[in-house]
N, CA, C and O of each residue as an XYZ file, in Angstrom:
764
protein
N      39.415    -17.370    -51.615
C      39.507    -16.205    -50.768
C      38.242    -15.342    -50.885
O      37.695    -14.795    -49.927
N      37.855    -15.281    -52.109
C      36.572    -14.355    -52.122
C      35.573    -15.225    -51.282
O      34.878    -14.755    -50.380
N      35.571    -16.411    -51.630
C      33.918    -17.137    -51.336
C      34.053    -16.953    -49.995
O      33.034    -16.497    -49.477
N      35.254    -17.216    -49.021
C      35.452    -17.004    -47.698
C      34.603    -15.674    -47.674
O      33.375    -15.753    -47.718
N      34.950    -15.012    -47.637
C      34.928    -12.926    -47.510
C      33.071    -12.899    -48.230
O      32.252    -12.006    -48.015
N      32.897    -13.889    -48.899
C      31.264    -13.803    -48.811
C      30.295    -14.818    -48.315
O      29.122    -15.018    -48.633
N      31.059    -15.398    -47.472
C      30.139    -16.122    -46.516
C      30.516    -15.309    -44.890
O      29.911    -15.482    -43.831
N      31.473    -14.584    -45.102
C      31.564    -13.964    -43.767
C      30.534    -12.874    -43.755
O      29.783    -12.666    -42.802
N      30.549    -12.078    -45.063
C      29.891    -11.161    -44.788
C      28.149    -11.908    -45.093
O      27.120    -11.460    -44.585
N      28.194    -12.631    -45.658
C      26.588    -13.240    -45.684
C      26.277    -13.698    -44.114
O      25.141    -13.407    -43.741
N      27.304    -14.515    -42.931
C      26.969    -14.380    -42.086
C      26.814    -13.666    -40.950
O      26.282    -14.130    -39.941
N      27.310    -12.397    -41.057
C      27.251    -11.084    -40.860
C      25.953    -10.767    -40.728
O      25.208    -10.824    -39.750
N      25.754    -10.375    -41.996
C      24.325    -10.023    -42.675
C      22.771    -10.454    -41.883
O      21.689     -9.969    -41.551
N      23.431    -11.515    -41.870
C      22.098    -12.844    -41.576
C      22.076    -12.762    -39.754
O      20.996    -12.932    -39.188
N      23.496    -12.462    -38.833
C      23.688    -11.961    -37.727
C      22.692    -10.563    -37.171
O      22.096    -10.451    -36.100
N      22.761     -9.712    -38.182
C      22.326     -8.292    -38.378
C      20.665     -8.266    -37.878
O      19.990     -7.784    -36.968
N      20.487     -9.096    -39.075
C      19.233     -9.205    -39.450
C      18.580     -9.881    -38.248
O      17.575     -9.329    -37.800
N      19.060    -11.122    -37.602
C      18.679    -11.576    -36.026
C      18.337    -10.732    -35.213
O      17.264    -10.543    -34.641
N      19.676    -10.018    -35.160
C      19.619     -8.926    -34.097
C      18.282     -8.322    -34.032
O      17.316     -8.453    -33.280
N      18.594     -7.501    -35.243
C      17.223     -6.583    -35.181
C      15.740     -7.222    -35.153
O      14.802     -6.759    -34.505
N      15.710     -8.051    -35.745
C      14.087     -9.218    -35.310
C      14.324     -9.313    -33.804
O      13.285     -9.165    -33.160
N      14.976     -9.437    -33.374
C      15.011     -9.821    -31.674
C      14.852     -8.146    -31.159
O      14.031     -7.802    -30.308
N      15.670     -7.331    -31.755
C      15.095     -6.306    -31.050
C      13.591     -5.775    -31.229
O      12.704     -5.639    -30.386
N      13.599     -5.594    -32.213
C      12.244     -5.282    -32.913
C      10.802     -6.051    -31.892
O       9.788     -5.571    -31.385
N      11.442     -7.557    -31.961
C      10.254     -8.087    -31.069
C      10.373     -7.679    -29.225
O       9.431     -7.971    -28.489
N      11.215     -7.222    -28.859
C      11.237     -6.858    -27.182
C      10.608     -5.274    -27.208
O      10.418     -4.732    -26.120
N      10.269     -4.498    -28.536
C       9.914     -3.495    -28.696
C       8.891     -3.437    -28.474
O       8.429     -2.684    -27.617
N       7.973     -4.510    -29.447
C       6.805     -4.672    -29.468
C       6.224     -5.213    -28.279
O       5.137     -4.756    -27.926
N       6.813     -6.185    -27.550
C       6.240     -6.905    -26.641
C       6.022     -5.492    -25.267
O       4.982     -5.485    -24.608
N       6.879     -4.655    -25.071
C       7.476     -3.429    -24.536
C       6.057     -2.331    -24.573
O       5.503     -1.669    -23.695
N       5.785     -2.539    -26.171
C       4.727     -1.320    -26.326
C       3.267     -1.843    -25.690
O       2.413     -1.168    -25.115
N       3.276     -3.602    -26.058
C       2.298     -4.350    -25.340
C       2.160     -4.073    -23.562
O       1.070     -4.246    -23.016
N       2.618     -3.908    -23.265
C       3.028     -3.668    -21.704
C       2.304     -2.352    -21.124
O       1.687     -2.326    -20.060
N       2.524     -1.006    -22.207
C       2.400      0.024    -22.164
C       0.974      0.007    -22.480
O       0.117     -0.050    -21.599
N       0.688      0.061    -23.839
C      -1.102     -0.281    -24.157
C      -1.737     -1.193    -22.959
O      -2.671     -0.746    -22.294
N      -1.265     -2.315    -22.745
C      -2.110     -2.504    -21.221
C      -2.214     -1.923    -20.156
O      -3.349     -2.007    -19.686
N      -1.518     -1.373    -19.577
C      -1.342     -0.664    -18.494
C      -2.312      0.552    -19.371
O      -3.388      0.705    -18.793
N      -2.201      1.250    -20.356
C      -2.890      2.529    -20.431
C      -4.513      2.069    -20.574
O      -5.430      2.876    -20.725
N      -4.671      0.603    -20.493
C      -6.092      0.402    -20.675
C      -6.783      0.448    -19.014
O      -7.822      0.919    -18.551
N      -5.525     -0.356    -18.387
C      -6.338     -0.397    -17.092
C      -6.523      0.985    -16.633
O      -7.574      1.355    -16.109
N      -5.308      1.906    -16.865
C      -5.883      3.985    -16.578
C      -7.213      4.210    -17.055
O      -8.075      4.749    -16.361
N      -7.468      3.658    -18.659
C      -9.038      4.485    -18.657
C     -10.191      4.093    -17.700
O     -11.145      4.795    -17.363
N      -9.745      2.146    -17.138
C     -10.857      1.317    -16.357
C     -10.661      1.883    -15.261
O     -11.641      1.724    -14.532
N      -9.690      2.597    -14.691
C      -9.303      3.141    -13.690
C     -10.375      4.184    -13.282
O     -11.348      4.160    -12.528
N      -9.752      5.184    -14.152
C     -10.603      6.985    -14.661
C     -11.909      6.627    -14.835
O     -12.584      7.600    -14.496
N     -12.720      5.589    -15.245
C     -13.842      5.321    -15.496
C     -14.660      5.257    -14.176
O     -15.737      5.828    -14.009
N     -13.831      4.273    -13.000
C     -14.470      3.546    -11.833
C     -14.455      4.715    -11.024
O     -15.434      5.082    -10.373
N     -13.086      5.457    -11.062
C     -13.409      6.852     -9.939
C     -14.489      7.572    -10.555
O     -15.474      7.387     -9.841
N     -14.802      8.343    -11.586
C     -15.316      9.103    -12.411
C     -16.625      8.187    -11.587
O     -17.032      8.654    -10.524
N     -17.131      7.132    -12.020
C     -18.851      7.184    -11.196
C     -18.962      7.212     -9.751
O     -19.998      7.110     -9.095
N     -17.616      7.380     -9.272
C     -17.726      7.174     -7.644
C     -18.578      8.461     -7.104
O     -19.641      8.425     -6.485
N     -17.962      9.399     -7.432
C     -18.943     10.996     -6.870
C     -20.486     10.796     -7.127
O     -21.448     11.085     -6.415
N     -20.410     10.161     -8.473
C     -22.343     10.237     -8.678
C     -23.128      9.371     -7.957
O     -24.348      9.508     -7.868
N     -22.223      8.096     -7.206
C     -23.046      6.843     -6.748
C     -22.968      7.354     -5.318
O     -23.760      6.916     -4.484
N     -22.041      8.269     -4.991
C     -21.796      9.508     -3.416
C     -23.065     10.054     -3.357
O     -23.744      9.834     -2.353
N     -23.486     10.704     -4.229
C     -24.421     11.473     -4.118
C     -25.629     11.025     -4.062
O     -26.376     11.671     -3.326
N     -26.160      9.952     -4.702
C     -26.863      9.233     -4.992
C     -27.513      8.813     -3.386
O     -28.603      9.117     -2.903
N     -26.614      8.166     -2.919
C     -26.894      7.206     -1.563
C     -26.764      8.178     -0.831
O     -27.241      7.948      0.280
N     -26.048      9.837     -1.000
C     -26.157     10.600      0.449
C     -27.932     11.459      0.309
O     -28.103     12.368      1.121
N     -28.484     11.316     -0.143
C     -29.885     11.668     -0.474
C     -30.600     11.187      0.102
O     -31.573     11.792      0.552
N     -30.310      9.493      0.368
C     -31.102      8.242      1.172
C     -30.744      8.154      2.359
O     -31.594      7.982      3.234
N     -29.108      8.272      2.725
C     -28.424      8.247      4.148
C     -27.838      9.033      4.669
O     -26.829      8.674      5.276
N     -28.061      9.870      4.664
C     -28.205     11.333      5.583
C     -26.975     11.139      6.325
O     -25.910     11.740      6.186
N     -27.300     10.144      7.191
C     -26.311      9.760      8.536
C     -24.920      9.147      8.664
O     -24.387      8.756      9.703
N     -24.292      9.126      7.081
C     -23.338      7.872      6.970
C     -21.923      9.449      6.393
O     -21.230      9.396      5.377
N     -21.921     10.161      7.025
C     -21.453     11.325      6.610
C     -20.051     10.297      6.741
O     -19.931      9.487      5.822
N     -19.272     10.286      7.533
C     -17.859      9.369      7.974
C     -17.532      8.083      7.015
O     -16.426      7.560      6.880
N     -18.724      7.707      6.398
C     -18.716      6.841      5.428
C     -18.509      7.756      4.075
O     -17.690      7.240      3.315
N     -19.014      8.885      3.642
C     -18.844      9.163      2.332
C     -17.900      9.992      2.272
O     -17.490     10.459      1.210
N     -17.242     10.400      3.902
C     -15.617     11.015      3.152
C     -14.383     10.323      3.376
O     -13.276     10.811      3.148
N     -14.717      8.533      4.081
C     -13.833      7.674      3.515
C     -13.366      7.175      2.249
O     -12.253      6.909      1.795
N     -15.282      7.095      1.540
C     -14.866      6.667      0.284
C     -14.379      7.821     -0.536
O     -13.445      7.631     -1.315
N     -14.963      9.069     -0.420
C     -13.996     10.549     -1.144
C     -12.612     10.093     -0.859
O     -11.887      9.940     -1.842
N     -12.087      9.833      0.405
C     -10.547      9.982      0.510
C     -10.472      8.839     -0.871
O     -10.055      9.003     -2.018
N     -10.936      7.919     -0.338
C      -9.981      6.773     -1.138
C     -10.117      7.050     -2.666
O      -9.269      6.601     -3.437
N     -10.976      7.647     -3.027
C     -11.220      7.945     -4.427
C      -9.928      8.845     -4.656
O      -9.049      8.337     -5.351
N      -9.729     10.020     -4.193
C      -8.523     10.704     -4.250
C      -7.441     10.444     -4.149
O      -6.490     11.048     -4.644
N      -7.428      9.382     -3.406
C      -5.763      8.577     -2.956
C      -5.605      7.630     -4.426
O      -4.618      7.639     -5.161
N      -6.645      6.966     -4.585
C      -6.679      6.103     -6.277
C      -6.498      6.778     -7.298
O      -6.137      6.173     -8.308
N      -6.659      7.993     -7.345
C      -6.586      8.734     -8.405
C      -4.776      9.691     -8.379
O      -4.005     10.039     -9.273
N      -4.759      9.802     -6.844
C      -3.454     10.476     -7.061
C      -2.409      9.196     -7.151
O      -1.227      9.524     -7.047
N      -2.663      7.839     -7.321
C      -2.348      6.858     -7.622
C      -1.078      6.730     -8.693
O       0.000      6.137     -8.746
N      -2.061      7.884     -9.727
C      -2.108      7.305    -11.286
C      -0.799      7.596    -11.394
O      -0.544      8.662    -10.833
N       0.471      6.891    -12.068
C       1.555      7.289    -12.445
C       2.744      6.482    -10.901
O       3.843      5.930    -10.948
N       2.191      6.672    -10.210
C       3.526      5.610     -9.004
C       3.643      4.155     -9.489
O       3.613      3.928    -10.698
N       3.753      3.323     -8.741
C       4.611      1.930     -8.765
C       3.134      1.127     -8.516
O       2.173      1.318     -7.771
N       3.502      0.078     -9.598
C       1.957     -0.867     -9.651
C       1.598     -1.449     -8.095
O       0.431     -1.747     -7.843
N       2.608     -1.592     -7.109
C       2.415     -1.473     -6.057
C       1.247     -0.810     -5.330
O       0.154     -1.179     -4.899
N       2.150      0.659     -5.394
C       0.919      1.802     -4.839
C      -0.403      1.797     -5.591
O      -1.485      1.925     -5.019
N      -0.275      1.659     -6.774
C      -1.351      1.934     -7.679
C      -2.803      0.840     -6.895
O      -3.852      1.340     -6.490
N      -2.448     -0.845     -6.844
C      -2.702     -1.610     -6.382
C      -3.480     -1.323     -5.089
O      -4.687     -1.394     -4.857
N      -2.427     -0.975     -4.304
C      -2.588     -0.263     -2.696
C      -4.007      0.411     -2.834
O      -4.995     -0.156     -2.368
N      -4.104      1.670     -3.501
C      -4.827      2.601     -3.364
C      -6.295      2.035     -3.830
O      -7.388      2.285     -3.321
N      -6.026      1.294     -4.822
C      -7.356      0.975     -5.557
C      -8.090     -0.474     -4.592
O      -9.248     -0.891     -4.573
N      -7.282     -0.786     -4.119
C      -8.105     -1.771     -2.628
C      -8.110     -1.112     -1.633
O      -8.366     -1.738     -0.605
N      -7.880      0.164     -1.520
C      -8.669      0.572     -0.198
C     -10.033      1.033     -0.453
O     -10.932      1.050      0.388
N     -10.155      1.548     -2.144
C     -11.380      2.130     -2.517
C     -12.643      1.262     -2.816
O     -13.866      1.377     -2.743
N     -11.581      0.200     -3.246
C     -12.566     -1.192     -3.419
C     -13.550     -1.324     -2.306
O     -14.771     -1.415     -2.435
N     -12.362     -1.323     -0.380
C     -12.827     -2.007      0.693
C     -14.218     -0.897      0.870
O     -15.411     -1.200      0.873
N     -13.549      0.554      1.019
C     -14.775      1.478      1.132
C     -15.917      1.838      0.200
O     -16.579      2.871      0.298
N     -16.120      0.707     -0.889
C     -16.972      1.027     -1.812
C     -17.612     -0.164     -0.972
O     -18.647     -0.025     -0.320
N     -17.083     -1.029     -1.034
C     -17.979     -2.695      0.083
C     -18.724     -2.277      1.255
O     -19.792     -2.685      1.711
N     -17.815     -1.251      1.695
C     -18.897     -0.429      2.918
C     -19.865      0.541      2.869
O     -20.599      0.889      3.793
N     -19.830      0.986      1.681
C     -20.810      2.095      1.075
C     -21.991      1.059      0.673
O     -23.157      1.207      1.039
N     -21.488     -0.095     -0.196
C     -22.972     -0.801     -0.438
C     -23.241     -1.848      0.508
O     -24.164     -2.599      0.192
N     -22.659     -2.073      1.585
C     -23.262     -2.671      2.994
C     -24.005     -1.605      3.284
O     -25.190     -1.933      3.325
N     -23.813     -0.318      3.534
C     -24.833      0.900      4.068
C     -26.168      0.813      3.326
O     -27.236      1.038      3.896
N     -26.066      0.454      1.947
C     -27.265      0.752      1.178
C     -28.233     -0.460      1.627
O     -29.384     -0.201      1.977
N     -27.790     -1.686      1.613
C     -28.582     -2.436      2.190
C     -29.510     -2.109      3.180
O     -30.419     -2.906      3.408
N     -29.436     -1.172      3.740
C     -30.251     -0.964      5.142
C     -31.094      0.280      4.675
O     -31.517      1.081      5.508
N     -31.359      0.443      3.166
C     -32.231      1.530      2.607
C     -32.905      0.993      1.558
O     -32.566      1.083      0.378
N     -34.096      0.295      2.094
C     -34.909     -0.020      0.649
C     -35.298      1.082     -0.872
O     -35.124      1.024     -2.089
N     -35.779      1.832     -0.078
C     -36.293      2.904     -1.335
C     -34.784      3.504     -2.021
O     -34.941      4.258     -2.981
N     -33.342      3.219     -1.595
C     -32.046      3.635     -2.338
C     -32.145      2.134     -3.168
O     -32.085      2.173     -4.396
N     -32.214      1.539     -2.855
C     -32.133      0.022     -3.528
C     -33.366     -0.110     -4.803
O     -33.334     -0.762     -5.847
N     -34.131      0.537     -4.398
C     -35.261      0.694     -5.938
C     -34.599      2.016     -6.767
O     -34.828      2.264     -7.951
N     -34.000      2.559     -6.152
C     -33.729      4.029     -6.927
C     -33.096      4.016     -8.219
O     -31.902      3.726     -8.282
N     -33.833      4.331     -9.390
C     -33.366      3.764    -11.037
C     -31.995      4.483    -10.829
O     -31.107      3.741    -11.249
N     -31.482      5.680    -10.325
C     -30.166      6.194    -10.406
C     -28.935      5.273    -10.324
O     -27.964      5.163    -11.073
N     -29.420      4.377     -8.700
C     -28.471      3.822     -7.547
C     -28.488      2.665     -8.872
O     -27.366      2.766     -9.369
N     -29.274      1.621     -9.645
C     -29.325      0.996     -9.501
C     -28.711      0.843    -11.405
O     -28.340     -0.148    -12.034
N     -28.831      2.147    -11.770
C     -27.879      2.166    -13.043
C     -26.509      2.482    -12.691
O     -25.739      1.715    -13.269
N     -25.857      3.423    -11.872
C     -24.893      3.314    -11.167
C     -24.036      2.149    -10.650
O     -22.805      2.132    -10.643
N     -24.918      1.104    -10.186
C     -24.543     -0.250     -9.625
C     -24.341     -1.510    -10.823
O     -23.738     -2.582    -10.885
N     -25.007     -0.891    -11.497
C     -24.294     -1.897    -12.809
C     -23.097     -0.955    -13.783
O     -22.286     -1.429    -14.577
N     -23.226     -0.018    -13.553
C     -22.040      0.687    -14.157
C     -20.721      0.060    -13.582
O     -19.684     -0.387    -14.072
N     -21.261      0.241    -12.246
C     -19.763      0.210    -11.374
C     -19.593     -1.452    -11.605
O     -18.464     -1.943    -11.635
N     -20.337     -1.962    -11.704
C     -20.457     -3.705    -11.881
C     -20.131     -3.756    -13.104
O     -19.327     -4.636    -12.798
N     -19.992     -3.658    -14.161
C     -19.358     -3.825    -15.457
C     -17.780     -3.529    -15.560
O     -16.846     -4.219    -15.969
N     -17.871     -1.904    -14.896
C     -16.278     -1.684    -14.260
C     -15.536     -2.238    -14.175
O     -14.561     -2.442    -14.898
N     -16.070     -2.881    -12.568
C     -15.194     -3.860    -12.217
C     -14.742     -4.956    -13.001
O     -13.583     -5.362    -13.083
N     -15.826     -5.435    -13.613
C     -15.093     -6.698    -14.745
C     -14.096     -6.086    -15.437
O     -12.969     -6.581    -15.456
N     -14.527     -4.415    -16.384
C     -13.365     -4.827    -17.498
C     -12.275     -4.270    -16.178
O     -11.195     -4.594    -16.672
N     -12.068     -3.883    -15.351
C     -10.528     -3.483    -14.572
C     -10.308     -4.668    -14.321
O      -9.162     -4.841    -14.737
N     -10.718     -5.733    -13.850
C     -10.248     -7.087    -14.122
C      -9.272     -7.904    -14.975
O      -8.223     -8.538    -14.868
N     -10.715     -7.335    -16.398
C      -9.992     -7.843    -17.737
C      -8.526     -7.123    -18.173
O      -7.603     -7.709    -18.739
N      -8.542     -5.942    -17.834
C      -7.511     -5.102    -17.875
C      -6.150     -5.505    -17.237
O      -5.069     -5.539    -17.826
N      -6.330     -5.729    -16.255
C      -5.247     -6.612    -15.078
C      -4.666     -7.688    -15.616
O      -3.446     -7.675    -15.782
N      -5.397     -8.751    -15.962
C      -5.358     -9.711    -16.883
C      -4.527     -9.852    -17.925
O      -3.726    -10.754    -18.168
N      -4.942     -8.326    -18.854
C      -4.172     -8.290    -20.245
C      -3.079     -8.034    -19.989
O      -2.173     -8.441    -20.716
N      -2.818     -7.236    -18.812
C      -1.562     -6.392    -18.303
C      -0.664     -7.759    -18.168
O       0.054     -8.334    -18.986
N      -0.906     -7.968    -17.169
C      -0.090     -9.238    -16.472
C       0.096    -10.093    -18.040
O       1.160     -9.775    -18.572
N      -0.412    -10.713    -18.545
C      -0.214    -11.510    -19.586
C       0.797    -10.592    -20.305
O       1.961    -10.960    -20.465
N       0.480     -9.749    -20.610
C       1.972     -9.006    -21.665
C       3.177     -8.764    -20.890
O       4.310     -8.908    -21.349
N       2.865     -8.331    -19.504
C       4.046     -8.238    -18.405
C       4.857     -9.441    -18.628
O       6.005     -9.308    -19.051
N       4.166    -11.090    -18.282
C       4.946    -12.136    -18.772
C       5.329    -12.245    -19.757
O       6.559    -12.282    -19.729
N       4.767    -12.362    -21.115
C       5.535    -12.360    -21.819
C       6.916    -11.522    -22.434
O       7.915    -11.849    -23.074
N       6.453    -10.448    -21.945
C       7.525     -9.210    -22.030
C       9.095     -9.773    -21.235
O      10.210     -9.724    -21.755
N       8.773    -10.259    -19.943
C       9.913    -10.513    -18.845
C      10.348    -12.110    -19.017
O      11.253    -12.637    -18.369
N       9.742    -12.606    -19.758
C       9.775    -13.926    -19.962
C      11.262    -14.051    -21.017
O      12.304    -14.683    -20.849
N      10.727    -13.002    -22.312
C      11.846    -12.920    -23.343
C      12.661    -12.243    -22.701
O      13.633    -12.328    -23.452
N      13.088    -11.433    -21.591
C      13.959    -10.811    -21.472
C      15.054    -12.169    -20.214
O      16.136    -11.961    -19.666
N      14.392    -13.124    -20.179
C      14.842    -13.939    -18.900
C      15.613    -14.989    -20.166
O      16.758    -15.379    -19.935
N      15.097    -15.304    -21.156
C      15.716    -16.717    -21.919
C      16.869    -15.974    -23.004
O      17.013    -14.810    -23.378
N      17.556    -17.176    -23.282
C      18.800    -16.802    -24.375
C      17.874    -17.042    -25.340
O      16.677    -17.317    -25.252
N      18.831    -16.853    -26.580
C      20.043    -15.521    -26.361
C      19.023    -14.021    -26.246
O      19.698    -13.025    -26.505
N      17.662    -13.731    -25.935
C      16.986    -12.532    -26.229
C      16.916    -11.844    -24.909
O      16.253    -10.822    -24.735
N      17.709    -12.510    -23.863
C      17.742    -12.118    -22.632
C      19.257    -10.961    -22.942
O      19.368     -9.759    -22.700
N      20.138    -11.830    -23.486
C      21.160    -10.689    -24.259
C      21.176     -9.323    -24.830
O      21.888     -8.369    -24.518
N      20.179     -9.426    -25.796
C      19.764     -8.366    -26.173
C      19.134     -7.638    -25.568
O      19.109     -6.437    -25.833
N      18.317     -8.291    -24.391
C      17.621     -6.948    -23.885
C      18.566     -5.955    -22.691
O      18.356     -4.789    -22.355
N      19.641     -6.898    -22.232
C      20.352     -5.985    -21.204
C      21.141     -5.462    -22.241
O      21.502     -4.365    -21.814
N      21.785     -5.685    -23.768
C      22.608     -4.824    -24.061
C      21.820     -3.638    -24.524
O      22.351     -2.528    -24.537
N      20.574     -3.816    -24.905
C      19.981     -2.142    -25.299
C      19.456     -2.325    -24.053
O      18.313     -2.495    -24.476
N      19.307     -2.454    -22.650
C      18.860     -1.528    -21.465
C      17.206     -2.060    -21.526
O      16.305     -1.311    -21.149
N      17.022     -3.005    -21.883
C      15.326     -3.085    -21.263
C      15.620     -3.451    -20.235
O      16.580     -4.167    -19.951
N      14.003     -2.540    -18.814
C      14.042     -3.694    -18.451
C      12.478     -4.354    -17.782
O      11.373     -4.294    -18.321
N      12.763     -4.851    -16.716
C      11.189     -6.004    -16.570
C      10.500     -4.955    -16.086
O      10.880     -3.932    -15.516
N       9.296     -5.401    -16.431
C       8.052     -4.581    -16.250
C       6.999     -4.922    -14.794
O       7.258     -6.060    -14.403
N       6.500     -4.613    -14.393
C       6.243     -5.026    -12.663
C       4.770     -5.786    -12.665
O       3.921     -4.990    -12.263
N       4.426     -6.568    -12.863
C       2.444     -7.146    -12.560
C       2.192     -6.286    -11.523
O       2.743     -5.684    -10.602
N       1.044     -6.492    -12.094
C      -0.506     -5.636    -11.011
C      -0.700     -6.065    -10.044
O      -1.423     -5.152     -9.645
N      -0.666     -6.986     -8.947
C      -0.786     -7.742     -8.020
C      -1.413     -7.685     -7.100
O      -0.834     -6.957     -6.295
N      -2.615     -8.167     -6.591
C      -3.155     -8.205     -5.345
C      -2.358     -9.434     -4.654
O      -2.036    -10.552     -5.056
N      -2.129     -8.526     -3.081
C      -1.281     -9.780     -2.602
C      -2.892     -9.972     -1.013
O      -3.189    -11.071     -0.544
N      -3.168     -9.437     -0.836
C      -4.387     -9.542      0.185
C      -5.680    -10.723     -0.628
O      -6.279    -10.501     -1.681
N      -5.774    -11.599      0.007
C      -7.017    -12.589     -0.897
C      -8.177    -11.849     -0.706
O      -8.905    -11.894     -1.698
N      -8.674    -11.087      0.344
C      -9.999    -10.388      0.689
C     -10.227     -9.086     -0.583
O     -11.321     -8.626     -0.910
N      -8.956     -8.703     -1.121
C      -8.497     -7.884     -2.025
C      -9.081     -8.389     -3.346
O      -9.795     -7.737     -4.107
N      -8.624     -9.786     -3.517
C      -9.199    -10.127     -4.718
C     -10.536    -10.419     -5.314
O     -10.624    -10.762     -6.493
N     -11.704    -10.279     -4.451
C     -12.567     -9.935     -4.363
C     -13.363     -8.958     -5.265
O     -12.445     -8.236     -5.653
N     -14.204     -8.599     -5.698
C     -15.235     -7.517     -6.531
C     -15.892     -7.063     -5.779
O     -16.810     -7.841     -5.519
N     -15.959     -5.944     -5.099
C     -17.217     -5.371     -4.650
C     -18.521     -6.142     -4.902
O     -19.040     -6.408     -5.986
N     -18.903     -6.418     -3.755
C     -20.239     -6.871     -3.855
C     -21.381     -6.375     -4.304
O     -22.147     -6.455     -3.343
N     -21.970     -5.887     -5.242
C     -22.842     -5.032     -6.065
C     -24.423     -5.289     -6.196
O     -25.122     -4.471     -6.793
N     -24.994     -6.513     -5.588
C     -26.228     -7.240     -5.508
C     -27.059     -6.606     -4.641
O     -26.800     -6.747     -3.446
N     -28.085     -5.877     -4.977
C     -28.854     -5.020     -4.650
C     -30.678     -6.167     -4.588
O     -31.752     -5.864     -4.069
N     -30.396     -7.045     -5.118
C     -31.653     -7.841     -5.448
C     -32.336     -7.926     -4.005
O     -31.828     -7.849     -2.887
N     -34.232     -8.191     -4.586
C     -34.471     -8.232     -3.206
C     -34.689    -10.101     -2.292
O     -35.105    -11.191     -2.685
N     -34.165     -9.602     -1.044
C     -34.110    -10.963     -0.617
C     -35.028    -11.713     -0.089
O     -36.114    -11.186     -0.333
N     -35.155    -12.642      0.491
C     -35.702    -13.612      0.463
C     -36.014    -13.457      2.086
O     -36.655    -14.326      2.677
């Protein structure tokens, strides 16, 4: 009778102890989710943050593209009031700024002396580095997003996560292919 009453409670115990490793790990995977996403905000805050200076920069050279630099203002503002909605919108906003940054440096093309300009042309690798790590950022995101929604989809840790209330976390997604794209940033001279 005892040995019964201590293998129940040893498998109890050993039940307990599951549990909480399984929770413990949807925690972590959870906080992973969060640290990515807060990385792509700083790559975010970073890419708007040089947008005004690379504005200014090219409105010095192009006088005439006034309709062009308060498209890309809007979209900078719309990306930024972005921050905090649905990876959706977030997504949304940051490819329209993308498209009007593609049209800001189609404009520059047609200005040699902006294209030598050491400002434009530290600016243009700023924004060109950017873009990679918001890339890399996307990347990390999505990778922890799966794994995060992955454990919450298989037994038995799919259990645990609806009985404490997790739930799936949303990818970054470009669904437009023209979207997936990098700003074209090549200022070199041609041929």
């Amino acid at each position: 009778m005892v040995l019964t009453w201590f293998v129940i409670v040893i498998a109890v115990f050993l039940l307990a102890i599951w549990l909480i490793g399984m929770f413990n790990h949807l925690v972590v995977l959870k906080n992973r989710v969060a640290e990515a996403d807060s990385d792509i905000n700083v790559q975010l805050k970073r890419r708007h943050d040089l947008i005004p200076n690379l504005i200014k920069t090219v409105e010095g050279y192009a006088t005439h593209e006034r309709e062009l630099f308060e498209k890309v203002t809007q979209a900078r503002s719309a990306a930024v009031s972005a921050v905090g909605q649905t990876k959706a919108a977030r997504a949304a906003a940051e490819n329209q700024l993308t498209s009007t940054l593609k049209s800001l440096f189609a404009v520059a093309e047609n200005y040699p002396e902006l294209k030598a300009n050491t400002n434009f042309l530290a600016l243009q690798e700023e924004l060109s580095d950017t873009e990679n790590k918001v890339m890399s950022s996307r990347r990390f995101y999505n990778t922890n997003v799966k794994d995060f929604n992955t454990r919450q989809e298989i037994f038995p840790s799919g259990v645990i996560a609806k009985l404490f209330g997790f739930k799936k976390a949303e990818l970054f997604e470009l669904t437009d292919m023209a979207e997936r794209e990098a700003p074209k940033v090549d200022f070199s001279a041609q041929a």
